[in-house]
Backbone as a ProteinNet text record, in pm:
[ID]
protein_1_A
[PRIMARY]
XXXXXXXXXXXXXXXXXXXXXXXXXXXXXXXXXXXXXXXXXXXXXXXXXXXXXXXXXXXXXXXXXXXXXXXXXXXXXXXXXXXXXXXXXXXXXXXXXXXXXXXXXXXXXXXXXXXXXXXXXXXXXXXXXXXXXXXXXXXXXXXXXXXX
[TERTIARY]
82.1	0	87.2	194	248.2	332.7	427.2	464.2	381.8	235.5	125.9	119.3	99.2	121.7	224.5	326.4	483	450.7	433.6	445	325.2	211.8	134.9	156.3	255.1	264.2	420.4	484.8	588.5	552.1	471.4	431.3	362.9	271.4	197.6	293.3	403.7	526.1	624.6	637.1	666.2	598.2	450.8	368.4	378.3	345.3	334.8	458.5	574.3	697.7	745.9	667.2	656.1	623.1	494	422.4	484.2	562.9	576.2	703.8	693.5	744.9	865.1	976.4	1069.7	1124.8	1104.8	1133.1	1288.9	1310.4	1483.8	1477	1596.9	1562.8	1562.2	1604.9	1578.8	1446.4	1379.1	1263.9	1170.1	1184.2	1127.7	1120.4	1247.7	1265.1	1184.7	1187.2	1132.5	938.8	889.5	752.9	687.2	587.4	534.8	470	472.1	346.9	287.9	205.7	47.8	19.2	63.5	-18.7	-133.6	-201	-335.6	-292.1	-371.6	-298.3	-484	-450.4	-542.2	-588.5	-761.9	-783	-746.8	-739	-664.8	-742.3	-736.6	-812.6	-696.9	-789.7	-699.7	-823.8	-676.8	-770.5	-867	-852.5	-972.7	-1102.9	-1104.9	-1282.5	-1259.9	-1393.9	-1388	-1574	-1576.8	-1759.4	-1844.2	-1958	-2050.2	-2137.2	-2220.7	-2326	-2387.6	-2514.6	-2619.6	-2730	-2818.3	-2953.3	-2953.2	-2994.3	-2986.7	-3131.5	-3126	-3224.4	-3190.4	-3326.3	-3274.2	-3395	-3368.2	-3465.7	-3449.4	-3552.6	-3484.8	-3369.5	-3307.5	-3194	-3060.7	-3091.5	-2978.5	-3005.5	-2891.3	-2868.4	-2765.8	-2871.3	-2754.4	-2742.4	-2657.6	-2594.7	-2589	-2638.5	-2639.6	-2576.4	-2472.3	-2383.9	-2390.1	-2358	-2369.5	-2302.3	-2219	-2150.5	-2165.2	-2175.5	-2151.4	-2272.4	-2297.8	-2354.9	-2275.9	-2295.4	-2253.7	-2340.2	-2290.7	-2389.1	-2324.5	-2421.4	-2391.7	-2361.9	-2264	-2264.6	-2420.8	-2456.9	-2569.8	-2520.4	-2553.5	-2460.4	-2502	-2504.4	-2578.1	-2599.7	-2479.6	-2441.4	-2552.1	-2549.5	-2703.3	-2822.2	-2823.3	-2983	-3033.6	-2901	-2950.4	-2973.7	-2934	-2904.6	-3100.5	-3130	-3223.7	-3355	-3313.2	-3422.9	-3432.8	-3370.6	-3354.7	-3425.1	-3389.4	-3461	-3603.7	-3663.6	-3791	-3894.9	-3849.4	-3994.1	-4001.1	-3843.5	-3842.5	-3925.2	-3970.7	-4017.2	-4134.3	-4218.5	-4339.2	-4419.6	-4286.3	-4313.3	-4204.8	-4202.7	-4025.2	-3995.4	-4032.3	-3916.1	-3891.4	-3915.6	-3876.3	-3688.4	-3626.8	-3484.8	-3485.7	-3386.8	-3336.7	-3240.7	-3213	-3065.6	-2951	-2864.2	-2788.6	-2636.4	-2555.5	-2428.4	-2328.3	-2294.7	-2205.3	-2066.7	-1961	-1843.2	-1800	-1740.2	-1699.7	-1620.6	-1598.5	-1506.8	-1552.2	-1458.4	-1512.2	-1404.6	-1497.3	-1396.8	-1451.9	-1412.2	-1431.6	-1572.9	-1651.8	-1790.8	-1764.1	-1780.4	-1786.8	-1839.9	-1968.9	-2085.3	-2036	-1981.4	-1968.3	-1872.7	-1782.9	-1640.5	-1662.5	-1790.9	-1797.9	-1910	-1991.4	-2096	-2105.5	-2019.1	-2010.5	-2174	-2266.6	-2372.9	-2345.1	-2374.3	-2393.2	-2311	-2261.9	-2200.4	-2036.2	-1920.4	-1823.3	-1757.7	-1812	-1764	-1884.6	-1854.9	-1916.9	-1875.6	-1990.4	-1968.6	-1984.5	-1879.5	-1880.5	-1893.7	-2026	-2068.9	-1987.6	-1913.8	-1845.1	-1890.6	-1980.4	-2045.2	-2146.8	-2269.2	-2372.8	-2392.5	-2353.8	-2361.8	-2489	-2600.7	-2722.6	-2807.6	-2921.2	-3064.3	-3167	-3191.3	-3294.2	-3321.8	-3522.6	-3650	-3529.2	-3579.9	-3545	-3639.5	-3534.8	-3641.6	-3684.6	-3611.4	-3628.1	-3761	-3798.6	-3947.4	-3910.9	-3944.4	-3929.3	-3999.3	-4175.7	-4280.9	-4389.5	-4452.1	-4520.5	-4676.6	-4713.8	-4814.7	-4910.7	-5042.6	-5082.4	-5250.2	-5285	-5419.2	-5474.3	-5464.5	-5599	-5556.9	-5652.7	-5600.3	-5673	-5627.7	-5629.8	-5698	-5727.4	-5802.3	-5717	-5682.1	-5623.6	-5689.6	-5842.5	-5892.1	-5886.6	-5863.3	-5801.3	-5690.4	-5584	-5443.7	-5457.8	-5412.9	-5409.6	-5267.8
-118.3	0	125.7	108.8	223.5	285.3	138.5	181.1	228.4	200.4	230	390.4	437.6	592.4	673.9	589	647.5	717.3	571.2	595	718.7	690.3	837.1	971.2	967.8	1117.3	1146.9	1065	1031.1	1106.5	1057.8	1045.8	1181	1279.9	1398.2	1519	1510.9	1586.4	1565.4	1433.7	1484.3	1555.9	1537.8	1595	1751.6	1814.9	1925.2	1996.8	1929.6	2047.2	2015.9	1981.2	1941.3	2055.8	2150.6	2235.7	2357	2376.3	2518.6	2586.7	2676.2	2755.4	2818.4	2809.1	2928.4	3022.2	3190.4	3311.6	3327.4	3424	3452.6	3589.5	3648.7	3799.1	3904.9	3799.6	3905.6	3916.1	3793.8	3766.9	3893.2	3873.5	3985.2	4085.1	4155.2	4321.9	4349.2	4233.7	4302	4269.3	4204.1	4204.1	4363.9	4376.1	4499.2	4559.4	4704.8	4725.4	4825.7	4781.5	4876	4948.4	5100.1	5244.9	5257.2	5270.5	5318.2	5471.5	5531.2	5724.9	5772.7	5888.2	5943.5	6051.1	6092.4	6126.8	6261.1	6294.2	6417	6559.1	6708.6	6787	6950.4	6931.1	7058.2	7223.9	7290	7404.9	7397.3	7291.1	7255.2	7220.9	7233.3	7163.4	7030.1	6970.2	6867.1	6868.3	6692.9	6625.1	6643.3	6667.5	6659.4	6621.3	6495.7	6448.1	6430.8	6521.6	6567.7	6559.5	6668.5	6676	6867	6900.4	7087.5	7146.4	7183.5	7304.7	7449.7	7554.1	7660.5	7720.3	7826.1	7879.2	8035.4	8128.4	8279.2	8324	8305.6	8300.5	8214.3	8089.2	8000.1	7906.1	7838.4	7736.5	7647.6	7545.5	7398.7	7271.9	7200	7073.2	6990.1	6894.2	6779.6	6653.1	6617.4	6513.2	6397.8	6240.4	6131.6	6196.3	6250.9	6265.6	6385.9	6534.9	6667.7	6706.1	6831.7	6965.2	7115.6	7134	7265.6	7396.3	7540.4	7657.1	7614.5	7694.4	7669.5	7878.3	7914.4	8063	8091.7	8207.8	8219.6	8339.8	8318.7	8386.2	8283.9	8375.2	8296.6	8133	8096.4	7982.7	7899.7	7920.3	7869	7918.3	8011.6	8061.5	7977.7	7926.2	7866	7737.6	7683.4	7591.1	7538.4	7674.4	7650.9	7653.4	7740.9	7763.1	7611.6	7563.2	7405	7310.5	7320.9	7223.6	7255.1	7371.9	7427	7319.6	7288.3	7218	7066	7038.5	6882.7	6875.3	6991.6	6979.8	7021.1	6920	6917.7	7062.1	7077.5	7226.6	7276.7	7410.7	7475.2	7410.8	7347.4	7314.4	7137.5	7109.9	7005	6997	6883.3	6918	6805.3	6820.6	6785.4	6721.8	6628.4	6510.4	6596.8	6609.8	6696.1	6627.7	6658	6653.8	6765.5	6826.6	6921.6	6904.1	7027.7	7061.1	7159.1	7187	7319.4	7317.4	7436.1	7441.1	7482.7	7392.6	7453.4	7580.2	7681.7	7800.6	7807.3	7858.8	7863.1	7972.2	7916.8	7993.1	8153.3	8280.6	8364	8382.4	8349.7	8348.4	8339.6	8225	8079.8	8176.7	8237.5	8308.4	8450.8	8489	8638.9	8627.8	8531.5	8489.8	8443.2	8276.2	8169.2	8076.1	8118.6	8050.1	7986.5	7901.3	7830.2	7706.2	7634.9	7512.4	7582.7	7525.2	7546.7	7567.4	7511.1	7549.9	7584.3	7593.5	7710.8	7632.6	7586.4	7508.6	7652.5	7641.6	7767.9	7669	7699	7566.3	7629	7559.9	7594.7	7505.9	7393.8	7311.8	7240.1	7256.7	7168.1	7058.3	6901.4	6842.9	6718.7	6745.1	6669.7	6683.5	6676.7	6717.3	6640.3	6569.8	6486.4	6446.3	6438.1	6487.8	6361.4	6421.5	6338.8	6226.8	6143.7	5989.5	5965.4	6012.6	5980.2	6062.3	5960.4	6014.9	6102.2	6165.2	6171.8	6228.6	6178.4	6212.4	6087.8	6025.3	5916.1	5951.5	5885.4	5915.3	5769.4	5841.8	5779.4	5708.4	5817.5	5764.7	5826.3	5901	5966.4	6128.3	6186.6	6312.2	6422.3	6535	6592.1	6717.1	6767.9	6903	6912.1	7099.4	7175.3	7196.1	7197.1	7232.4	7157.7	6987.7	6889.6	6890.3	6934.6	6911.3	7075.7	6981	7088.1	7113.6
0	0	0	113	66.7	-59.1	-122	-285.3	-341.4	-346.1	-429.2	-419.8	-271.4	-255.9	-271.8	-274	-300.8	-464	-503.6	-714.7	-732.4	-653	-702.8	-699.1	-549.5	-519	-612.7	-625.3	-717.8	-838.2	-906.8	-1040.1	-1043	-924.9	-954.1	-940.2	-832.8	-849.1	-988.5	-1048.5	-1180.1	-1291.9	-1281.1	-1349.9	-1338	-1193.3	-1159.1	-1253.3	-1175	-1254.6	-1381.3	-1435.9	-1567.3	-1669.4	-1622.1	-1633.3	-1603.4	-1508.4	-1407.6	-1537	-1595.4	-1705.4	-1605.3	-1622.6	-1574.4	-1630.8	-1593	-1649.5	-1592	-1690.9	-1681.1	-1658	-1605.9	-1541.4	-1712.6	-1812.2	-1938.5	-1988.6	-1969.9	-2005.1	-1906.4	-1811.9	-1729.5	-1751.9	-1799.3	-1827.9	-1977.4	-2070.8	-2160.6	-2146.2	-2073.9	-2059.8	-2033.5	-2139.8	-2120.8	-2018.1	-1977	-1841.5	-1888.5	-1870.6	-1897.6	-1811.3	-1805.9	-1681.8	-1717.1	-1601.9	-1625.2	-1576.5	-1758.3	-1741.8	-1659.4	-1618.7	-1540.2	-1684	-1672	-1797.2	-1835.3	-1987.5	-1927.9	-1939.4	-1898.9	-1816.9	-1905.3	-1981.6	-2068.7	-2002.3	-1987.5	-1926.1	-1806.9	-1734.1	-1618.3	-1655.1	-1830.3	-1858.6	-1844.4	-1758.4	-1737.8	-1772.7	-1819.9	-1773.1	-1696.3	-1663.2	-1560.8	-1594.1	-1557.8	-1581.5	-1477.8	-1427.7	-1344.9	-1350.1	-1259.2	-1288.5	-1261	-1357.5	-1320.6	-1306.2	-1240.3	-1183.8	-1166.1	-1232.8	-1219.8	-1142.8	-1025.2	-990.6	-1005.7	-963.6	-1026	-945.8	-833.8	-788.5	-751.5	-855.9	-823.3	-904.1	-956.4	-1071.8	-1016.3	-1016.6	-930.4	-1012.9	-1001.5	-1092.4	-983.5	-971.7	-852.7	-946.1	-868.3	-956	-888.4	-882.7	-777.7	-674.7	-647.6	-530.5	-477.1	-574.8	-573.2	-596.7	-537.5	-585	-608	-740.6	-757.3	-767.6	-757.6	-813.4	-918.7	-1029	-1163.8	-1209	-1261.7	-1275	-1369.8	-1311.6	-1446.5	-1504	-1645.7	-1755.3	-1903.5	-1995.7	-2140.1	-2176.4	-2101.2	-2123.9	-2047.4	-1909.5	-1849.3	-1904.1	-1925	-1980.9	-2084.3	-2197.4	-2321.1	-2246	-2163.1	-2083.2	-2059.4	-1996.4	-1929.8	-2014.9	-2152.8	-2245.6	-2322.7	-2332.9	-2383.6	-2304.7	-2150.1	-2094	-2012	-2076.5	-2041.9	-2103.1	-2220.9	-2276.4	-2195	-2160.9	-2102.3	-1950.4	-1880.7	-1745.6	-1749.8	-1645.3	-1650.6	-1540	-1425.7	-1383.4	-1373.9	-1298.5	-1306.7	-1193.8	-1145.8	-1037.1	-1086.9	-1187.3	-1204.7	-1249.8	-1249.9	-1260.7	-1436.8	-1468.4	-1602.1	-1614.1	-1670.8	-1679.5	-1815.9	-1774.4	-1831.1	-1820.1	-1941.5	-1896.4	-1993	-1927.9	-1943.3	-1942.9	-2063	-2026.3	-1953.6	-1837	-1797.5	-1707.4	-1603.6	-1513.4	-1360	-1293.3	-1167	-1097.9	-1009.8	-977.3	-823.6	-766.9	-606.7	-609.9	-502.4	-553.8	-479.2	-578.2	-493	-383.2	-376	-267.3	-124.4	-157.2	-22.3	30.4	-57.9	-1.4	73.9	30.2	46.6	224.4	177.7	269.3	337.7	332.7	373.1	341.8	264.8	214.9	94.3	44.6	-60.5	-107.7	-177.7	-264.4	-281.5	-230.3	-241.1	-355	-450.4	-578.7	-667.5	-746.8	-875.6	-1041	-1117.9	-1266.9	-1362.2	-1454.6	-1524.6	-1673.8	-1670.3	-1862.5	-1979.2	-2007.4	-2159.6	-2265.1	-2265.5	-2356.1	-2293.6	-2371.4	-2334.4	-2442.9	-2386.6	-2468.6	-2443	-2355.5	-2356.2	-2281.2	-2316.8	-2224	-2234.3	-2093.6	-2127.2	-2012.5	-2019.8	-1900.8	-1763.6	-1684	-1532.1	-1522.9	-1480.7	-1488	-1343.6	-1218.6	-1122.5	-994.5	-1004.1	-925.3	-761.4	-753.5	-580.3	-496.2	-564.6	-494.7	-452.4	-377.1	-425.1	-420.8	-500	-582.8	-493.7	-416.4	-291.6	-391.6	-491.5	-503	-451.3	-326.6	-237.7	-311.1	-220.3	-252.5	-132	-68	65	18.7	68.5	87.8	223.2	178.5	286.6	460.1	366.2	565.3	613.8	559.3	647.4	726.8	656.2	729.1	836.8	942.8	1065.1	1092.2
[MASK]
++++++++++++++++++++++++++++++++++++++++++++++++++++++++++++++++++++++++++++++++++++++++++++++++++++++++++++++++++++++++++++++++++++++++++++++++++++

């Protein structure tokens, strides 16, 4: 019984290094490496893909992670004249993604109120209605002299 286990484990250690490839330190140096480059950011315009809202005193970009003011200035206005027909009221918001830059928000600096930074739009490159609900819709419906 035990030759029997000898010859197997025998026989799977010849197998094993049979297989096992050995590299040479030249072989090594010339194998290629692949950087992952970080993307690149000419002039500080960068992507934003949001949801924008404009109200008569403030224009905001809500991003997965961020909220920005948005400067208002032509660039939002066309901004906003575009995504007028996509909302069902004005305070509805709009799926958007933009090129532009961020600058330290005057506001926040002068005031200490508002979004730390500030989106200055240098390209609008898409507009389209908000998919995400964030009201629920009950079926009933209230009259005011009810609610106390």
């Amino acid at each position: 019984m035990r030759t029997i286990l000898s010859i197997i484990l025998i026989a799977m250690v010849a197998v094993s290094c049979k297989n096992q490839e050995t590299t040479t330190p030249e072989q090594e140096a010339t194998t290629p490496v692949v950087e992952k480059k970080e993307p690149i950011i000419i002039d500080n315009v960068t992507t934003f893909k949001g949801e924008f809202i404009y109200s008569v005193d403030a224009a905001v970009l809500t991003t997965k992670n961020d909220m920005y003011a948005v400067r208002i200035d032509e660039k939002m206005q066309e901004l906003q004249e575009l995504a007028l027909p996509l909302k069902k009221s004005q305070y509805d918001m709009v799926n958007v993604i933009l090129k532009g830059e961020l600058v330290p928000n005057p506001l926040k600096i002068e005031t200490g109120e508002g979004w730390d930074q500030m989106l200055i739009i240098e390209e609008i490159l898409e507009i389209t209605p908000a998919t995400s609900i964030t009201t629920i819709n009950s079926g009933q419906t209230i009259k005011l002299e009810e609610v106390k």
